[in-house]
N, C-alpha and C positions, 0 to 999 in steps of 0.2 A: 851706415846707410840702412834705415828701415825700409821692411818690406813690409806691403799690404797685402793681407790674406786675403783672398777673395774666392768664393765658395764658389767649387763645380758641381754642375751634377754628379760627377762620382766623389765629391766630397761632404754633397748635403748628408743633413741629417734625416735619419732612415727612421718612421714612423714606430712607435712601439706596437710591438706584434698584441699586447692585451689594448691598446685602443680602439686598433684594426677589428678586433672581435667582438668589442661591446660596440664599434658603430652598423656590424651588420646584424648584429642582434636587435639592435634598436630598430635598423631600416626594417627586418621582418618583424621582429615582434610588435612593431607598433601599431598597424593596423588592427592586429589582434584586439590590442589594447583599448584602442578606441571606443572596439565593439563590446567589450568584454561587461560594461556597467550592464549592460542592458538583458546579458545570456546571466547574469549572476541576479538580477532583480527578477527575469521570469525565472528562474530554478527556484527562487525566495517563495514568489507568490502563485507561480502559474504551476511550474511542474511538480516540487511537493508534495502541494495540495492534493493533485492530480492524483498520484501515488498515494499517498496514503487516506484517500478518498476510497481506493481501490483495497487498501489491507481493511479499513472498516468494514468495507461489503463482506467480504469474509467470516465477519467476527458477531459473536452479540454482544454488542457493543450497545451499551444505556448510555443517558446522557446522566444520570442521577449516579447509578452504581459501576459505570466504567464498563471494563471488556472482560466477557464471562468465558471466553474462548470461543473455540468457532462454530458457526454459525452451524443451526438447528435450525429448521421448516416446522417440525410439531406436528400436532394435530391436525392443524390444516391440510398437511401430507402424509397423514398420518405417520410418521415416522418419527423417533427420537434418535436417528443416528447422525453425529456430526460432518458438516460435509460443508468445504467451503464455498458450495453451491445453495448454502442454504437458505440464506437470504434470497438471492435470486428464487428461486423456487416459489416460495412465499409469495413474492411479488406477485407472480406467474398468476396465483391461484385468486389473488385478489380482484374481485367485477371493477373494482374503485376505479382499479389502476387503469382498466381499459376503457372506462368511461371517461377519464382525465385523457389518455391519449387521443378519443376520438373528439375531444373537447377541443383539445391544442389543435391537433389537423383541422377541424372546421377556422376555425380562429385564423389558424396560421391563411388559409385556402381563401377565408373573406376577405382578409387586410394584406396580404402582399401581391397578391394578381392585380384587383382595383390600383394600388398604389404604386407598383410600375408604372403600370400604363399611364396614372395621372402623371407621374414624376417626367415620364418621356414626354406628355404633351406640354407641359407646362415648362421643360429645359427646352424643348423647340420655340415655344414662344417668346420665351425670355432671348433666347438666340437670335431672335429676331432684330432691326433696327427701331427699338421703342426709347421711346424718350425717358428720360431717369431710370437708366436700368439698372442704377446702382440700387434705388430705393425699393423697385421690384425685388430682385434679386437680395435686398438685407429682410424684406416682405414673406417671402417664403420662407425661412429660415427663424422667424419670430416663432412659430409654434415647438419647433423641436429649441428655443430656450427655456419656453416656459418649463418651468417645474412640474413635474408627474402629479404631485399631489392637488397642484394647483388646475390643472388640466382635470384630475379627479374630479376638483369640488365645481367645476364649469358645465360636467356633462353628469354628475349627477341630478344637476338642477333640470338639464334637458330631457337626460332620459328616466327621471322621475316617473314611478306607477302613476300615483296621484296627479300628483299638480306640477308634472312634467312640461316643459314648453311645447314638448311636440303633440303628447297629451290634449294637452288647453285647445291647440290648434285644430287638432280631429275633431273635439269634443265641440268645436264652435262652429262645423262644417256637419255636424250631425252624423259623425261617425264615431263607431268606440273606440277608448282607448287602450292601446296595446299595453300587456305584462309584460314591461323589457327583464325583469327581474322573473317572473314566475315563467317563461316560453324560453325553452333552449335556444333555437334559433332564432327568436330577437334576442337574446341576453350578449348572442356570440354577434350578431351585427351590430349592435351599441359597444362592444369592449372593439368588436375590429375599426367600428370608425375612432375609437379613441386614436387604435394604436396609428390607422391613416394622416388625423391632425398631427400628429405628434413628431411623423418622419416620412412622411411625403416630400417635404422642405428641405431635409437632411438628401434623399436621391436625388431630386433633382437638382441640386449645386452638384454632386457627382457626376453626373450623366453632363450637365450643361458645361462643365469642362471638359469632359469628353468629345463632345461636339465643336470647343471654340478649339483642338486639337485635330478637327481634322483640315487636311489642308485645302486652301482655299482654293488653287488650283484645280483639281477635282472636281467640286462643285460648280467651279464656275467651266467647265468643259461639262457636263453632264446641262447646263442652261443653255450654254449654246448650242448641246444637240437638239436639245428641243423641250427636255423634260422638264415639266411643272416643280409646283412648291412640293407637294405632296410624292413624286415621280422619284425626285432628287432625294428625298429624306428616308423613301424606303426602300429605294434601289441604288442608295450611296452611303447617306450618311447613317442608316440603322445598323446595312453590314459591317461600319467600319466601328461601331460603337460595342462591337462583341465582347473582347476581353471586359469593359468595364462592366456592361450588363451582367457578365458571369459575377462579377464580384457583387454589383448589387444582390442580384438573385440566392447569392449563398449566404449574405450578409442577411439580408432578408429570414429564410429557411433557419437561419440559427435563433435571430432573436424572434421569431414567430410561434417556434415550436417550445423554446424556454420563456414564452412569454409568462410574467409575474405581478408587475405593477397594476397594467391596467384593470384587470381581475379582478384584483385586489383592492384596489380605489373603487371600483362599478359597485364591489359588496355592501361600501360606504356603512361599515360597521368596524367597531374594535375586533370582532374576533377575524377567523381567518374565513376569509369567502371563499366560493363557492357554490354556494344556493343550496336551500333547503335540499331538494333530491341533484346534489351534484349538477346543477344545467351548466353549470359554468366553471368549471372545474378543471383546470388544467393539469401538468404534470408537476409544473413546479410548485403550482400550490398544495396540491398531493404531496407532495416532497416536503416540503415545508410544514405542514399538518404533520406528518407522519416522524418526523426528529422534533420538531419543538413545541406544539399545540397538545399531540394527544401523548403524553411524556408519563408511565408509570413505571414502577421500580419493578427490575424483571425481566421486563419484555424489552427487546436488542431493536428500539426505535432507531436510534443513530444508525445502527447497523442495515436496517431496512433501507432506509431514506438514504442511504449512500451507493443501495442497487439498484435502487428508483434513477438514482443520478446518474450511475451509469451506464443502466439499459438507456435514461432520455441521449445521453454522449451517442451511443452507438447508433439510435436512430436518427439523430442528425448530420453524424456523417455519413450514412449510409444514405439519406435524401440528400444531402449534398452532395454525394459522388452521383446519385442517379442524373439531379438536376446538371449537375457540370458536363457530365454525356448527352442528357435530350437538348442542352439549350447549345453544344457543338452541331447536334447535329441538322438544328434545325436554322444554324445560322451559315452555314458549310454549303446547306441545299442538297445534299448526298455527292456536292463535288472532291469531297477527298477521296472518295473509293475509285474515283473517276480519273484523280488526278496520281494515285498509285500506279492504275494500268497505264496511266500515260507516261511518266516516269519510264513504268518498266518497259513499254515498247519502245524508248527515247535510250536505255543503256544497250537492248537487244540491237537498236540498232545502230549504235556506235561499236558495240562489240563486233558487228558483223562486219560493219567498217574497215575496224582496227585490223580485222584479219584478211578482208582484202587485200590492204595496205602492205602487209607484212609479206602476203603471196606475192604483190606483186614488186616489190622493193628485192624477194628470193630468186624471181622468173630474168628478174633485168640484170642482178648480178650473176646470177647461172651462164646466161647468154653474153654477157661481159666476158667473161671466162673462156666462154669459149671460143668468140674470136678470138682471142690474145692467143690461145694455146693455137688454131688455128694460121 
C-alpha cells in the first residue's frame, strides 16, 4: 500500500539562510542604488571640480608652464613669501576686480527685480480663464529656447551706437542717441534687458504652477468673503507662493551674479568684452580674461582666476543666505516671533494644567484614603 507524502508546515522546506540575507540587502540597498548614478555623476562633474578649483587657488598654477607651487602675491603685496593665501591676496589688491563685482550687482539688481515681478504678473494672467492658454503659456517660454548667441545678434542690432533701432527711433523724434556701449549704465540696462527676454518665460511657467497648486477651495472662500481680484492674489495666493519665490529668487541671485553670456554677446566682438574702461565688466568675465585671454608664461593666471572663482562662490552664497532670510521674513509678516510666544504660552499653559491635574488626582486619592482608614 503506498502512501502519499504530503508536506506540513513542520516539514516544508526552510528557506536558505544566504538567500534570506541577499534579499534584505537587496530591500535596503536598493534605494541606495537607484540614487547612486546621480551622487557618482555630480562627484565626476560637480564636486571634483569644486575641489580642485579650490587646490588651484592655492597654487601658481599657469595654464602654459603648469604648477610652480604655492601661491605668491609679489610685488603687488609686496612680498615674496609663499602663502596659500596668495592668490587671494592679489585678487584683493586688484581695482579690476571690484569694478567687475560692482558691474555683476548692478546687472544682477536691473534684471532680476524687474523680472520677478514681470514673471509674477504675467503667471497671474496666464492663470487666468484666457482662451488658448496652451499657445500663451508655449508664448512665453519661446524666448528662453532661443539660443544666447542668437538673442546676441537680435539685440545687438537694437542696441547698436549707431544705427541702433532704438537709436534710429530717438534720432527721428529729435532726440540723441544713447552710448549703450560707451555709458555704464545703459550698457548694464541693455545686457539686463537681454538677460529679462531670455528668462522671464523660464519664471513665470514656475511660479504659474505654483499658483495652478494652490487650492482652489481657499480662493474661492476668500471670493465669497468679499475680496477682489487683486485682494485674493495678494492676501492669499502670494503668501502661499513663498517656498517657490525663495527658489526663484536664489535661482535668480546665482545666475545674475555669474552672469557671462550676455556680456559677452553685448561686446559683439571676437575678443573678450567688457568695454574699453571696463563699463561692463562682470566677474566671470574677469575670470575668464584673467585664466585664458591675458595667458603669459610665469605669472600663476589659472591660479588667480580660480580665487576670482571662489571669492564669486562665496559671494553668492552669502547673498543667497541673506536673500533666503529677508524674503522669510518678509513673507512671515514678523508672524513667527509671534507665533513662538504663542507656542510657548500654549506649553506654559498645558504645563500648568498638567500639574493641576496631578494635584488634583493626589487631593482625591489622599481623601479616598482616608475614609477607607476612617
Amino acid at each position: 500500500m503506498s502512501h502519499d507524502h504530503e508536506t506540513t508546515p513542520d516539514t516544508a522546506p526552510r528557506p536558505n539562510r544566504w538567500h534570506t540575507v541577499l534579499g534584505r540587502l537587496e530591500w535596503k540597498a536598493s534605494p541606495y542604488l537607484y540614487v547612486a548614478p546621480f551622487f557618482l555623476l555630480f562627484i565626476i562633474v560637480g564636486l571634483f571640480p569644486l575641489l580642485y578649483t579650490m587646490y588651484v587657488a592655492t597654487r601658481q598654477y599657469n595654464t602654459l608652464t603648469g604648477d610652480g607651487g604655492l601661491a605668491v602675491c609679489g610685488s603687488t603685496c609686496d612680498t615674496t613669501q609663499s602663502s596659500w593665501m596668495g592668490n587671494f591676496l592679489w585678487v584683493f589688491h586688484q581695482q579690476a576686480f571690484y569694478v567687475a563685482l560692482r558691474n555683476s550687482v548692478s546687472i544682477f539688481l536691473l534684471s532680476s527685480i524687474p523680472q520677478i515681478i514681470l514673471a509674477l504678473l504675467l503667471a497671474w494672467i496666464l492663470n487666468a480663464n484666457l482662451k488658448a492658454k496652451t499657445f500663451w503659456r508655449m508664448g512665453v517660454l519661446l524666448p528662453y529656447v532661443v539660443a544666447p548667441s542668437a538673442a546676441g545678434i537680435i539685440f545687438s542690432q537694437i542696441f547698436s551706437d549707431r544705427m541702433g533701432a532704438i537709436n534710429v527711433l530717438l534720432q527721428q523724434i529729435g532726440l540723441n542717441p544713447i552710448m549703450w556701449h560707451g555709458s555704464a549704465i545703459w550698457s548694464h540696462i541693455a545686457i539686463a534687458t537681454i538677460v529679462n527676454f531670455r528668462w522671464t518665460g523660464y519664471n513665470t511657467l514656475i511660479l504659474l504652477a505654483a499658483m495652478q497648486a494652490v487650492p482652489q477651495d481657499v480662493i474661492e472662500a476668500a471670493v465669497v468673503d468679499g475680496a477682489g481680484k487683486w485682494r485674493t492674489f495678494s492676501s492669499v495666493t502670494l503668501p502661499m507662493l513663498r517656498p517657490t519665490l525663495i527658489f526663484v529668487i536664489i535661482t535668480s541671485t546665482i545666475g545674475g551674479l555669474q552672469i557671462f553670456d550676455e556680456p559677452q554677446l553685448f561686446h559683439n566682438s571676437a575678443s573678450a568684452g567688457g568695454g574699453v574702461n571696463n563699463q561692463y565688466l562682470t566677474v566671470s568675465l574677469y575670470l575668464y580674461k584673467l585664466g585664458f585671454v591675458s595667458v603669459t608664461p610665469g605669472q600663476p593666471n589659472m591660479g588667480r582666476a580660480a580665487a576670482v572663482a571662489w571669492v564669486l562662490f562665496l559671494i553668492i552664497v552669502l547673498i543667497a543666505v541673506l536673500n533666503y532670510i529677508i524674503t522669510q521674513r518678509l513673507a512671515s509678516g514678523g508672524r513667527r516671533r509671534n507665533d513662538k510666544q504663542t507656542l510657548r504660552r500654549i506649553a506654559q499653559r498645558d504645563a500648568e494644567e498638567r500639574a493641576r491635574a496631578q494635584r488634583s488626582g493626589y487631593n482625591a486619592r489622599m481623601s479616598a484614603t482616608h475614609e477607607q482608614e476612617a
